[in-house]
C-alpha positions as CSV (number, residue, x, y, z in Angstrom):
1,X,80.1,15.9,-172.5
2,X,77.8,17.2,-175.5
3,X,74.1,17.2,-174.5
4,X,71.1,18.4,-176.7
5,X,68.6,19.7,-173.9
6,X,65.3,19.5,-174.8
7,X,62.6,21.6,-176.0
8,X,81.2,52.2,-187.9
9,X,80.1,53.1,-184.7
10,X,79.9,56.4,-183.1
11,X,80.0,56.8,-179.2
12,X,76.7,55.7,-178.3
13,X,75.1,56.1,-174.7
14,X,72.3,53.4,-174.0
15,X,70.7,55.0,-170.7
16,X,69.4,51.9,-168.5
17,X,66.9,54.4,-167.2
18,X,64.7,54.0,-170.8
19,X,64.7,50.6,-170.8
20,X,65.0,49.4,-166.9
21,X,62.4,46.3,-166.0
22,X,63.4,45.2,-162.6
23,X,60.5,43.2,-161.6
24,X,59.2,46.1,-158.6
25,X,59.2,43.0,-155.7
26,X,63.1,42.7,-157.0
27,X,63.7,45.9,-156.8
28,X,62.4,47.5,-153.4
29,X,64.6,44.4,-152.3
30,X,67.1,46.0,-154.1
31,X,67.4,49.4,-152.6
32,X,67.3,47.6,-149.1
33,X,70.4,45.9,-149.7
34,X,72.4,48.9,-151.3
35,X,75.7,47.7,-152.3
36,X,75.7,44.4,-150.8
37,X,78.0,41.7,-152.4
38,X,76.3,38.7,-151.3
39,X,75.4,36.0,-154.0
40,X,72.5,35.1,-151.9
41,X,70.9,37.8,-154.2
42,X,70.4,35.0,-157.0
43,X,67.6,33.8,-154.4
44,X,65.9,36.7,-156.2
45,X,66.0,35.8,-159.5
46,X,66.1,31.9,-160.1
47,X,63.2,31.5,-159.7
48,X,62.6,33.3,-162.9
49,X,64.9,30.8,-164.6
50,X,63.0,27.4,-163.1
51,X,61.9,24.7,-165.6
52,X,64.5,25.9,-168.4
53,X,64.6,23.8,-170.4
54,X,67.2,25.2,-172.8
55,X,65.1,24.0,-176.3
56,X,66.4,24.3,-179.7
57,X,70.0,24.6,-177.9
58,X,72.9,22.1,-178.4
59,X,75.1,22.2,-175.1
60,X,78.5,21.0,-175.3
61,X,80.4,20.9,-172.0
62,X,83.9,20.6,-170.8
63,X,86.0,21.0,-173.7
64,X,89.7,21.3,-173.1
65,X,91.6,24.0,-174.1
66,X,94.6,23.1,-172.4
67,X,96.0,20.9,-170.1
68,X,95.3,22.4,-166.8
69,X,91.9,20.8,-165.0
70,X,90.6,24.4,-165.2
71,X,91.4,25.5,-168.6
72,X,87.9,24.0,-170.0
73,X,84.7,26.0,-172.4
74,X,80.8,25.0,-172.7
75,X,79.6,25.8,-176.3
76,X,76.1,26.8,-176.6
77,X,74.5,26.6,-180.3
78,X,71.4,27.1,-181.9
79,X,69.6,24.3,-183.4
80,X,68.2,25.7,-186.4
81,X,70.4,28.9,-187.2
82,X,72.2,29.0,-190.1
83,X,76.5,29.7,-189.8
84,X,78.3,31.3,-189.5
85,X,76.7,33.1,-186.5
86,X,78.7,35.6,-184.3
87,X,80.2,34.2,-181.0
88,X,79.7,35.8,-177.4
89,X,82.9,34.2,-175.4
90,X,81.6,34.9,-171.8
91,X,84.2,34.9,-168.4
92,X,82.8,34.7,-165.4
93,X,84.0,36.5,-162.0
94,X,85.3,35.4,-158.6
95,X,87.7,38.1,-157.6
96,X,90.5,36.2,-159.4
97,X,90.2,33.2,-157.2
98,X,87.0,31.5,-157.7
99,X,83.7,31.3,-160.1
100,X,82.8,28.9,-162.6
101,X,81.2,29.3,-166.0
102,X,78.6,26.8,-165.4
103,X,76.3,27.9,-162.3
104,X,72.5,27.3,-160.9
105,X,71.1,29.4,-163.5
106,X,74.2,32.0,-164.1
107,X,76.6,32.8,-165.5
108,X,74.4,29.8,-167.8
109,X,71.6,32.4,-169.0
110,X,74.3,34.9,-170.9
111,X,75.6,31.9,-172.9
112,X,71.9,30.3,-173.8
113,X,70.6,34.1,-174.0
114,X,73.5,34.7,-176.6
115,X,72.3,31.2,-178.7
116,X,68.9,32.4,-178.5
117,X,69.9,35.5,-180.2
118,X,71.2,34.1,-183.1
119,X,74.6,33.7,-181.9
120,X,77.2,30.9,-180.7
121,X,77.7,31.3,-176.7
122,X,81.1,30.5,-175.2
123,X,81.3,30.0,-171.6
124,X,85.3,29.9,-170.0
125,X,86.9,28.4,-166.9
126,X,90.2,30.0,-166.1
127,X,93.1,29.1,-163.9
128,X,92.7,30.6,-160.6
129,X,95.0,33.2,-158.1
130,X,96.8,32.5,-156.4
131,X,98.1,30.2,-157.8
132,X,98.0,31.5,-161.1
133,X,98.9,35.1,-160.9
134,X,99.7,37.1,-163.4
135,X,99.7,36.7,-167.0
136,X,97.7,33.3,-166.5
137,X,94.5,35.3,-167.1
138,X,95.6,36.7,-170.2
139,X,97.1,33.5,-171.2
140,X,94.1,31.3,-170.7
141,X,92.4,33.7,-172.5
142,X,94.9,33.8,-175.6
143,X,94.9,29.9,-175.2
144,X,90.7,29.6,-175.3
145,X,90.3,32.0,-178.6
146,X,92.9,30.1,-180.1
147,X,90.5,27.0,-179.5
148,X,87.4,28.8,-180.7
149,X,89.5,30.5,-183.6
150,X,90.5,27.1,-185.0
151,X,87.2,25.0,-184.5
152,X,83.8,27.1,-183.4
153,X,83.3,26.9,-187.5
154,X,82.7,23.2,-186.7
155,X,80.1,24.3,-184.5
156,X,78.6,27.1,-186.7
157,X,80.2,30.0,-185.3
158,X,82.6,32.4,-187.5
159,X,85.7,32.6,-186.1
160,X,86.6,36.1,-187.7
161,X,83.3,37.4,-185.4
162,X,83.9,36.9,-182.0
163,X,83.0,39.3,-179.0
164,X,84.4,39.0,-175.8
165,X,82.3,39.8,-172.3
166,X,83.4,39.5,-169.0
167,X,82.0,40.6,-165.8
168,X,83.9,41.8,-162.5
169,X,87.2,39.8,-162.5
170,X,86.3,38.6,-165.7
171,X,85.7,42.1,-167.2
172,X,89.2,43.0,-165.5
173,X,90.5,40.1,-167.6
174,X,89.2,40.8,-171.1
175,X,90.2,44.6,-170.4
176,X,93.9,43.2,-169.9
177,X,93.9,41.0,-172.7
178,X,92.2,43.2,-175.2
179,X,95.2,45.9,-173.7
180,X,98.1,44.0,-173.5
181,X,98.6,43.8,-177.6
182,X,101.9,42.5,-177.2
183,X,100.5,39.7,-175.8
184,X,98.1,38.5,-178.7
185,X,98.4,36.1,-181.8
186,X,96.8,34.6,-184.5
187,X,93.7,34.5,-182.3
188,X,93.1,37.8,-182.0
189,X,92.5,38.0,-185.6
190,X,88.5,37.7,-185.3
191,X,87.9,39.8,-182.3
192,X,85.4,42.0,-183.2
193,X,83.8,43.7,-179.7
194,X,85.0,43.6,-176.1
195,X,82.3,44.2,-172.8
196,X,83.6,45.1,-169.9
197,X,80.8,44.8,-167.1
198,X,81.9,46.4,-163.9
199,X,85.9,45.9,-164.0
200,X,88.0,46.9,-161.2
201,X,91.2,48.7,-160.8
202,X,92.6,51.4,-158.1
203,X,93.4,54.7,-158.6
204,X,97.1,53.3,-156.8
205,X,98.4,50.4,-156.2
206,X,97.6,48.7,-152.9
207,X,99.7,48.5,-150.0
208,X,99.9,45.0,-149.6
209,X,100.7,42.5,-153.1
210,X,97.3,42.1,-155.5
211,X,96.2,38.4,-155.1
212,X,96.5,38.2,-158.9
213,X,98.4,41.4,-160.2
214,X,101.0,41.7,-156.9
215,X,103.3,44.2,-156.4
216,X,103.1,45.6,-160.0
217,X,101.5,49.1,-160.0
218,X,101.1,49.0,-164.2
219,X,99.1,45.9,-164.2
220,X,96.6,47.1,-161.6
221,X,96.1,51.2,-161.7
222,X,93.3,52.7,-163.6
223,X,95.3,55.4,-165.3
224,X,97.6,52.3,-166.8
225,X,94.9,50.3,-167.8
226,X,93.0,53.2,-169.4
227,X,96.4,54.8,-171.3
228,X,96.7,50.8,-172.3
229,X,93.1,50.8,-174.1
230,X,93.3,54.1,-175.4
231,X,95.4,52.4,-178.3
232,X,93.4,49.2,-178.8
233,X,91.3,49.0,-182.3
234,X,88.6,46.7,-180.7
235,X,85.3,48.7,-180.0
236,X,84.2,48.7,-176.2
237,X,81.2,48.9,-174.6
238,X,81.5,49.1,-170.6
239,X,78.9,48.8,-168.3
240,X,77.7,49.0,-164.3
241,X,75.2,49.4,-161.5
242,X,73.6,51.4,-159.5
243,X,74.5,49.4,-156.6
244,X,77.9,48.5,-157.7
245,X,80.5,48.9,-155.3
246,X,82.3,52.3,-155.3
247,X,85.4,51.5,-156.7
248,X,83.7,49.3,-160.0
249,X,81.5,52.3,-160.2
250,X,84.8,54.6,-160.2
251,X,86.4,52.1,-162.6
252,X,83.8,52.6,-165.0
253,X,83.3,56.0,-165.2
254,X,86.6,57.1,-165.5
255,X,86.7,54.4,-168.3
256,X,83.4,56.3,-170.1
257,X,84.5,59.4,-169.2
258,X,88.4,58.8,-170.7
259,X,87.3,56.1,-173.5
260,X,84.2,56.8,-174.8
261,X,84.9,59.8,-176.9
262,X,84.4,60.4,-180.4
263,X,88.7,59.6,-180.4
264,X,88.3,56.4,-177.8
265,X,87.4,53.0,-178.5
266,X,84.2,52.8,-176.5
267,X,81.7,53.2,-178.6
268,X,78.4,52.2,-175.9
269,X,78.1,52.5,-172.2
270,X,75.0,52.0,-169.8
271,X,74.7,52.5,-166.5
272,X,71.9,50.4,-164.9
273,X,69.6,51.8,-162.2
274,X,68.2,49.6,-160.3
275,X,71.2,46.4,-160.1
276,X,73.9,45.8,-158.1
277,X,76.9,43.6,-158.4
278,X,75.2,40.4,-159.1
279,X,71.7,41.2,-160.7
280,X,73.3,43.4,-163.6
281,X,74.0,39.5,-165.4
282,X,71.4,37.8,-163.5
283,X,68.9,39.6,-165.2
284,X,70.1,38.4,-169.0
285,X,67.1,36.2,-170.3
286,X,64.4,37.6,-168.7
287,X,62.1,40.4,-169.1
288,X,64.3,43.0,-167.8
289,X,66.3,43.9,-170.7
290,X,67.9,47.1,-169.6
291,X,71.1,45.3,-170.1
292,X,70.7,42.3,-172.5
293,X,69.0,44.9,-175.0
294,X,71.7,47.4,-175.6
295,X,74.2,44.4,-175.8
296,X,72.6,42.5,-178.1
297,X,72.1,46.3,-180.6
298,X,75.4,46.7,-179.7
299,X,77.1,43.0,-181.0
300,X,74.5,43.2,-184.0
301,X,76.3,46.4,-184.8
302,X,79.5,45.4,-183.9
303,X,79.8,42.0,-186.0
304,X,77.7,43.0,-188.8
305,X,79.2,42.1,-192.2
């Protein structure tokens, strides 16, 4: 369906404290609910989205990128901009086993924030655990930047510019892919940036088989995935919340703490006072730009020619 709605980087810390706008009646809200992980939250925050309209955007949605129902991309494009732009390829979250790239109002905002920006947005459906466990992540992720590698020029996007974001699950599976080198092709010629927003890994591997990972202690530890980036050449930024639960929050700081060092690959890192789980991305497109606004310095840098 393709719609036209109307109308060299040194480590770099981007404190969310400087630039934090959580609307106050958000916020005290906030705090009450600590480190809940209830999507109700987005109560709280669509109404700031209401009436988009989405102008000077050209939607494109459902494009398949293989054969599985699942394995489908949205395009978002700017109207006006001139090509080739960067491209922000977005996957959602769902603890491996559900989530969708096209909500209510998010994950929507990051891709139309990313177009407003002056850049092509990419929104990705994956296939699902358990069904799909391990390497289908990775591979529906190889299998989508092939797609955008061989026609987002058609669309005004460059393909030898593209950053990859994902949040929660999704920032578990861009850390994989960007990780597991042996894994890539051809379309991991253009990646230029990788954002991992709240990831998740344990310090061991559970007792009981990972829904997606299962039994396999080197896919799902933190020390593995950490030695893993250590050798990537993609620059990472990595970010989480105040209200994150405790082992995101312990996933990211050991990442910062390990990765971004003057050696390591991550080259920005916020930490967002304020959020929790949900709200961190939630917040993209509005006024609160304690996120969207060292991302966006961050790409600019990252993709500059």
């Amino acid at each position: 369906m393709h719609l036209k709605l109307a109308a060299g980087l040194g480590s770099l810390l981007l404190a969310g404290s400087a630039m934090a706008q959580v609307p106050p009646d958000i916020a005290a809200q906030l705090r009450e609910r600590g480190q809940s992980m209830d999507p109700a939250v987005g109560e709280l925050y669509e109404p700031l989205f209401a009436g988009e309209s989405y102008a000077g955007i050209t939607l494109t949605r459902d494009i398949a990128y293989g054969a599985d129902p699942l394995q489908k991309l949205d395009l978002y494009v700017p109207e006006k901009a001139k090509g080739p732009l960067p491209v922000l390829f977005f996957v959602h979250g769902g603890g491996f086993v559900r989530g969708d790239k096209h909500g209510t109002f998010y994950p929507d905002n990051i891709t139309a924030w990313a177009a407003r920006h002056g850049m092509v947005g990419v929104g990705v459906n994956y296939r699902l655990a358990p069904d799909h466990p391990w390497p289908g992540g990775v591979e529906d992720l190889r299998a989508a930047l092939g797609w955008v590698r061989a026609n987002i020029a058609e669309h005004g996007g460059d393909p030898d510019r593209i950053v990859l974001w994902g949040h929660s699950a999704g920032a578990n599976h861009v850390a994989d892919y960007v990780g597991h080198t042996e894994l890539h092709g051809d379309e991991a010629k253009g990646l230029k940036g990788a954002i991992l927003l709240s990831p998740n890994y344990t310090d061991e591997a559970p007792a009981e088989p990972h829904v997606y990972y299962g039994a396999d202690a080197s896919l799902q530890t933190l020390p593995a995935a950490i030695a893993r980036l250590h050798h990537v050449a993609t620059p990472l930024f990595i970010g989480f919340a105040e209200f994150d639960p405790d082992s995101m929050r312990h996933t990211a700081e050991r990442m910062i703490a390990d990765l971004c060092t003057p050696a390591g690959p991550c080259s920005a890192h916020v930490d967002l006072p304020g959020h929790n789980h949900f709200t961190e991305g939630m917040a993209v497109g509005t006024a609160d730009v304690s996120l969207s606004g060292p991302v966006l310095d961050w790409v600019n840098k990252v993709t500059a020619r």
